[in-house]
DRENLO-657580 format. One record per residue (C-alpha): residue number from 1; residue in three letters; x, y, z. Coordinates in steps of 0.25 Angstrom, whole numbers. Each point is the difference from the previous one (the first is absolute). Last residue first. Layout:
N
n  res  X  Y  Z
NUM  ALA  X  Y  Z
...
// end
This chain:
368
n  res  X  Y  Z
368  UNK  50  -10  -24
367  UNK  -15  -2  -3
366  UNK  -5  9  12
365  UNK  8  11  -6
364  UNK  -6  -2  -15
363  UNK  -14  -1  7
362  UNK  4  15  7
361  UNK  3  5  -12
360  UNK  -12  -4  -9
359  UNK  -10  4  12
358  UNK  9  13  -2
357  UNK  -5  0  -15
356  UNK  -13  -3  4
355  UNK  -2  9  11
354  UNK  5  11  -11
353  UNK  -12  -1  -9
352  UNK  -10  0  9
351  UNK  5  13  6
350  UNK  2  5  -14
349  UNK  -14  -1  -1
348  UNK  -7  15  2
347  UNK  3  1  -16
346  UNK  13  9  -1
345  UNK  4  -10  -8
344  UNK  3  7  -13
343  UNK  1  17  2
342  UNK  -13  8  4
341  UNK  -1  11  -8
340  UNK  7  14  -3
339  UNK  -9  13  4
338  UNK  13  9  -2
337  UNK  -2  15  3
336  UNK  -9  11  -9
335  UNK  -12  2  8
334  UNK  4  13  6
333  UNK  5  -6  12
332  UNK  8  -10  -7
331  UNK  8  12  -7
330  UNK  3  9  10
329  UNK  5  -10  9
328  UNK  12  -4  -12
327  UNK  3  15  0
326  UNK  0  1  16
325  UNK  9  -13  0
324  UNK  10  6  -10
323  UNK  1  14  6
322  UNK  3  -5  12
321  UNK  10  -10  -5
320  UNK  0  -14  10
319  UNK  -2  -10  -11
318  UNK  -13  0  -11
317  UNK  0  -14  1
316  UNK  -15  -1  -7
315  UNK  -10  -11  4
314  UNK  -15  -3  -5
313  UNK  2  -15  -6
312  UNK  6  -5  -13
311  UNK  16  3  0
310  UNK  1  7  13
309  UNK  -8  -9  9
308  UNK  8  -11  -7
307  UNK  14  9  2
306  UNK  -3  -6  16
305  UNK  15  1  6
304  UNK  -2  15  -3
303  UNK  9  11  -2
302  UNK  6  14  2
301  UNK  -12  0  12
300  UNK  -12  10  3
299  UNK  -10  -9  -9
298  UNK  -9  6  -5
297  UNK  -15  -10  1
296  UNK  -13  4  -9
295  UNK  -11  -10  7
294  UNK  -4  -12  -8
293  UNK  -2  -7  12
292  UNK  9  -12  -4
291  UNK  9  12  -6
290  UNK  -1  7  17
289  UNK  3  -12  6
288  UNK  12  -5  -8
287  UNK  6  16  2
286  UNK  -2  -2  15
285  UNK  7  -13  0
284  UNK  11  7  -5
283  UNK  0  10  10
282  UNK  8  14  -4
281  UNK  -15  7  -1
280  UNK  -10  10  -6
279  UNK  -12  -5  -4
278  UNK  -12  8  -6
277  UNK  -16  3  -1
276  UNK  1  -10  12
275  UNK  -15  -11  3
274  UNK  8  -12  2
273  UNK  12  7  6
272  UNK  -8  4  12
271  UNK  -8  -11  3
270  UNK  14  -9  -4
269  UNK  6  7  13
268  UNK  -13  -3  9
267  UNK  1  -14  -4
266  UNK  16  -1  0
265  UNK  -1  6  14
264  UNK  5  15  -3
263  UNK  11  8  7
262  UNK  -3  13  7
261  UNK  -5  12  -8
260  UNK  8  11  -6
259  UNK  -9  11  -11
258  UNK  10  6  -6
257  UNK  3  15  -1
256  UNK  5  0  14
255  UNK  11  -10  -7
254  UNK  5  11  -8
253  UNK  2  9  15
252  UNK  3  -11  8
251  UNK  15  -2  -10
250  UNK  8  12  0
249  UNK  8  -5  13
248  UNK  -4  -15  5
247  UNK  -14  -4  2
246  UNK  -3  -9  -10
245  UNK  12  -8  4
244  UNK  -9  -5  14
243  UNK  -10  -4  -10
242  UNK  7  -7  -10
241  UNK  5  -14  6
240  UNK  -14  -1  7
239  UNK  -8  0  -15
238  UNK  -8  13  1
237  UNK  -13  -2  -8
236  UNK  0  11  -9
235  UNK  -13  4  -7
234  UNK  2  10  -9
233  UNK  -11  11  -3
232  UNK  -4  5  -14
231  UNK  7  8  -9
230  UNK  8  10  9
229  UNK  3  -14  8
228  UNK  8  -3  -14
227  UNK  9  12  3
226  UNK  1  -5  14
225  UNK  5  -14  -6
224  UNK  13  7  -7
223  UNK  3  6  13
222  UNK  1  -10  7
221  UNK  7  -9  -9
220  UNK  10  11  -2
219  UNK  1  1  15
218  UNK  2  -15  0
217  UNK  11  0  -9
216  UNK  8  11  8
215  UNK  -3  -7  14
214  UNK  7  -13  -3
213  UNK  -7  -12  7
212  UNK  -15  2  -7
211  UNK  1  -3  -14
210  UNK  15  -10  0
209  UNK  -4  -6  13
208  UNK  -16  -4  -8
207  UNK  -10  4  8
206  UNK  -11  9  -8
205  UNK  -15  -1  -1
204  UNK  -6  7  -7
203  UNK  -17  1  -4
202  UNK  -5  11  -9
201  UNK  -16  4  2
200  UNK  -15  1  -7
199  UNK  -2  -12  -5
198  UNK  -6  -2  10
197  UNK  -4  13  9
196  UNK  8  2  13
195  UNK  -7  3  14
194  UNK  11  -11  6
193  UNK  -12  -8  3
192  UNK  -4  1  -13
191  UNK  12  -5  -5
190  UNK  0  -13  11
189  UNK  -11  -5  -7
188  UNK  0  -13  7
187  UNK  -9  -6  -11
186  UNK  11  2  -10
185  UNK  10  -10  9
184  UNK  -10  -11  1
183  UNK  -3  1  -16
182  UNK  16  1  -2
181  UNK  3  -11  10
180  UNK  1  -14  -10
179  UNK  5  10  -13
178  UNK  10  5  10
177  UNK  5  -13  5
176  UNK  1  -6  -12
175  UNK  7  11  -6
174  UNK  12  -1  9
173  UNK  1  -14  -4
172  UNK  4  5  -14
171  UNK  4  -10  -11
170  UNK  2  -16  2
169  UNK  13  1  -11
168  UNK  8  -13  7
167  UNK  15  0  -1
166  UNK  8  -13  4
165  UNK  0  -7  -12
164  UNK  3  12  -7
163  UNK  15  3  3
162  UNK  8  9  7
161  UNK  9  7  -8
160  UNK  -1  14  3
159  UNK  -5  2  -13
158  UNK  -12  -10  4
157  UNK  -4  8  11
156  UNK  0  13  -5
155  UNK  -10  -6  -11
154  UNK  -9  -10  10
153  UNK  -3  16  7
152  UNK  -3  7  -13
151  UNK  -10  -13  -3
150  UNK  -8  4  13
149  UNK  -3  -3  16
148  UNK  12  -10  2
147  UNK  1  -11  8
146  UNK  13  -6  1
145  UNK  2  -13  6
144  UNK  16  -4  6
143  UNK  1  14  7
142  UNK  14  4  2
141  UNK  1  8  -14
140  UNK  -12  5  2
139  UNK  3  5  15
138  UNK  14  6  -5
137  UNK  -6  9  -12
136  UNK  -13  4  8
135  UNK  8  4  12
134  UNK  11  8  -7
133  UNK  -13  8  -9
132  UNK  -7  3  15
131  UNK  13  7  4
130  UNK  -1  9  -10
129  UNK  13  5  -5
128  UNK  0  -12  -9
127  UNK  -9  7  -10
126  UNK  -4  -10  -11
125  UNK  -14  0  5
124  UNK  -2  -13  0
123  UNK  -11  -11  2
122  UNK  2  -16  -2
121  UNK  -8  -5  12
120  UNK  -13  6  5
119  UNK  -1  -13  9
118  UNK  14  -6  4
117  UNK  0  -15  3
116  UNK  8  -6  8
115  UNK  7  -14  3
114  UNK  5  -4  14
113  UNK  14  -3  -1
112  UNK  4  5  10
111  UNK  8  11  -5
110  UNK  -10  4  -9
109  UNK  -12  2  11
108  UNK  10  9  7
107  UNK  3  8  -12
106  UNK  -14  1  -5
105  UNK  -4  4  12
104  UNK  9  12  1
103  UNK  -2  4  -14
102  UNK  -15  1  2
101  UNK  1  6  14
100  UNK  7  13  -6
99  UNK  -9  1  -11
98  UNK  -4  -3  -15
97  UNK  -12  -8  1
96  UNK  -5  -13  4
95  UNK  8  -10  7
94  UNK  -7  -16  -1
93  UNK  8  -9  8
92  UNK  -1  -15  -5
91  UNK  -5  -16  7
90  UNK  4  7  12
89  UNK  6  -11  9
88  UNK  -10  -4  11
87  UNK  3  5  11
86  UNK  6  12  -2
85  UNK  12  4  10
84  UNK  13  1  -10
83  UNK  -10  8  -11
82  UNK  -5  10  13
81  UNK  16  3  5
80  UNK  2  1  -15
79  UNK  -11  10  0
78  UNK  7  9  11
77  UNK  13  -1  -3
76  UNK  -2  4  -14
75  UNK  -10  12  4
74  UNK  10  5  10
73  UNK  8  0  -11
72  UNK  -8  8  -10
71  UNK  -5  10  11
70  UNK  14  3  4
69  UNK  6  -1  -16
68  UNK  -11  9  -5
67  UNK  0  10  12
66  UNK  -9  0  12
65  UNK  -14  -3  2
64  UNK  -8  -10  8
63  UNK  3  -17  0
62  UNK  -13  -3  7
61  UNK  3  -15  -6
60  UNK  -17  -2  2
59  UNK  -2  -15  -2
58  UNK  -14  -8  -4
57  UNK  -3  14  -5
56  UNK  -17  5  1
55  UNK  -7  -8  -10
54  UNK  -3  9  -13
53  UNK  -13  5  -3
52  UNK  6  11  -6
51  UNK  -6  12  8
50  UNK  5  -8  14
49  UNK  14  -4  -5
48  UNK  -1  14  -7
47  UNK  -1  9  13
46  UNK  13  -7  6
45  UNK  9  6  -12
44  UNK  1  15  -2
43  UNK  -12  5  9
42  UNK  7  -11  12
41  UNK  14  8  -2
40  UNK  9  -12  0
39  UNK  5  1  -14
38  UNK  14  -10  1
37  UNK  -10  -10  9
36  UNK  6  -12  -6
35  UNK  -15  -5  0
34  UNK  0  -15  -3
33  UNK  -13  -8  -5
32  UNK  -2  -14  2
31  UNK  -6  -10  -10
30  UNK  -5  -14  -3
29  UNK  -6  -2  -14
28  UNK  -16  -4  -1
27  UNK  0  4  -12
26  UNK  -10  11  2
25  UNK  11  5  11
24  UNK  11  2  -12
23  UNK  -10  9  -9
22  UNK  -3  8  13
21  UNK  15  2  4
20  UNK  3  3  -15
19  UNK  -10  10  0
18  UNK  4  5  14
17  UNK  16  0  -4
16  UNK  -1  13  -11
15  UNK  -8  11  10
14  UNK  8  -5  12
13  UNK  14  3  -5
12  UNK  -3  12  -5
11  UNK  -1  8  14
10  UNK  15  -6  6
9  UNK  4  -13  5
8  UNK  -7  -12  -5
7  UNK  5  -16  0
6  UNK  -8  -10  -5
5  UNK  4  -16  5
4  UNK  -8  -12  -9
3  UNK  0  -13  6
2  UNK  -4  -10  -11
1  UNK  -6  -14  4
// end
């Protein structure tokens, strides 16, 4: 019988394992559920176990902040103490994303020989100053089944010469979970309760270290997004690494402009999104969400890991140029901006989809 060990650590995490989770307990699959606790606020990660239908973790790591290599290792430590005690042996480690506890996991598991599967496999950026970029590239090339959300994704993969028997294209679990929860989120109608119109505002949200860390690029952010608040109002829910920044010299003035609200549940989040004139953002999943929802997305990046969103769905990557970003808002608020559509696979089954292929894994396990 399978034994199948998820691990989460930050918001994302959560929105791309509850369909695979859910597809996994239909079969009857024995699971548990690890929480390396490297986002601890309870708004940005213990809302979702609740709002996702998710059981709450089997083991919580409690690992906290720190720096990359700090919160990586003690992540490491942590897991492998978690592999060593399991009982039974994991059948596979399933690590989703592109963050600090996905690498970490998937070292542990690796060196134990555990096999893992990496869910939303395959992505890149090409910008190795991002530290999610280092994590992607070394947790793909450790993970023995790749499971990769689109054909840019098996591309990068094959020309960095890993081969095709262990790739398996299961689209976007991300968009599962919002086309399962878009009808509960609407209903909450958070805009109104915000005394915003829909259709009728901007949402940002910004947290990238390259966006918020360096005070000269947020202030141009900043101010690029109070000339769109001339327009219509901006929500900004205020992601915890970004608001104690905000209030550095020359910048509470442009962010006075803005309308700052505290972090979102995914339900109330996707409440607002859902019903956006306009996104602006550095989040990846965030520009996924806003093509599904066939929202008009600017991505406030040099870059995205997600060109799919770019090539068919409602994303620009207009950079971090103030007149740039207010050109580009300027033309999706008068009607002119992408409207895209919804790229191959994003079908609400990738869930299904990639149970299978780690079912597959996990029986190639059990074999050997």
């Amino acid at each position: 019988m399978a034994f199948v060990l998820h691990v989460v650590g930050a918001r994302p995490n959560f929105m791309k394992v509850a369909p695979l989770m859910a597809a996994l307990a239909r079969r009857g699959v024995s699971q548990r559920l690890v929480h390396t606790g490297q986002h601890f606020d309870e708004r940005m990660s213990g809302v979702f176990f609740e709002e996702l239908g998710l059981p709450r973790p089997d083991v919580d790591l409690g690992v906290g902040s720190g720096s990359h290599g700090e919160q990586t290792g003690k992540i490491l430590v942590a897991f492998e103490r978690v592999l060593l005690e399991s009982a039974p042996r994991p059948s596979a480690v399933v690590v989703p994303g592109d963050v600090n506890s996905t690498v970490a996991a998937a070292l542990a598991a690796a060196k134990l020989g555990v096999p893992v599967a990496h869910l939303e496999a395959g992505l890149r950026s090409f910008d190795r100053t991002m530290p999610e970029e280092l994590n992607r590239i070394v947790t793909d090339h450790l993970a023995d089944l790749l499971l990769t959300p689109s054909a840019d994704a098996d591309e990068n993969l094959a020309r960095e010469g890993i081969g095709a028997a262990r790739i398996a294209r299961v689209g976007n679990l991300m968009i599962d979970t919002l086309r399962t929860h878009l009808p509960k989120a609407r209903a909450l109608g958070v805009p109104r309760a915000l005394g915003l119109e829909p259709g009728g505002y901007a949402v940002v949200t910004l947290h990238r270290p390259s966006n918020v860390d360096d005070p000269d690029t947020l202030g141009r952010l900043l101010g690029a997004l109070a000339a769109v608040a001339r327009e219509l109002p901006v929500v900004f829910p205020v992601h915890p690494r970004t608001r104690a920044r905000l209030a550095g010299p020359g910048l509470a003035e442009a962010a006075s402009a803005l309308r700052l609200i505290e972090p979102q549940g995914y339900l109330e989040f996707l409440s607002l999104t859902s019903s956006a004139r306009l996104v602006l953002t550095d989040s990846g999943g965030l520009q996924e969400e806003a093509t599904a929802l066939g929202v008009p997305c600017l991505t406030l990046r040099e870059n995205t890991e997600r060109p799919v969103t770019v090539a068919e769905g409602t994303n620009e990557v207009v950079g971090t140029d103030p007149e740039r970003i207010v050109r580009a808002a300027h033309r999706a608020l008068s009607g002119a901006g992408k409207r895209g559509r919804i790229p191959a696979l994003w079908d609400g089954r990738a869930g299904e989809r990639a149970a299978d292929a780690v079912l597959a894994l996990a029986a190639r396990d059990g074999a050997g």
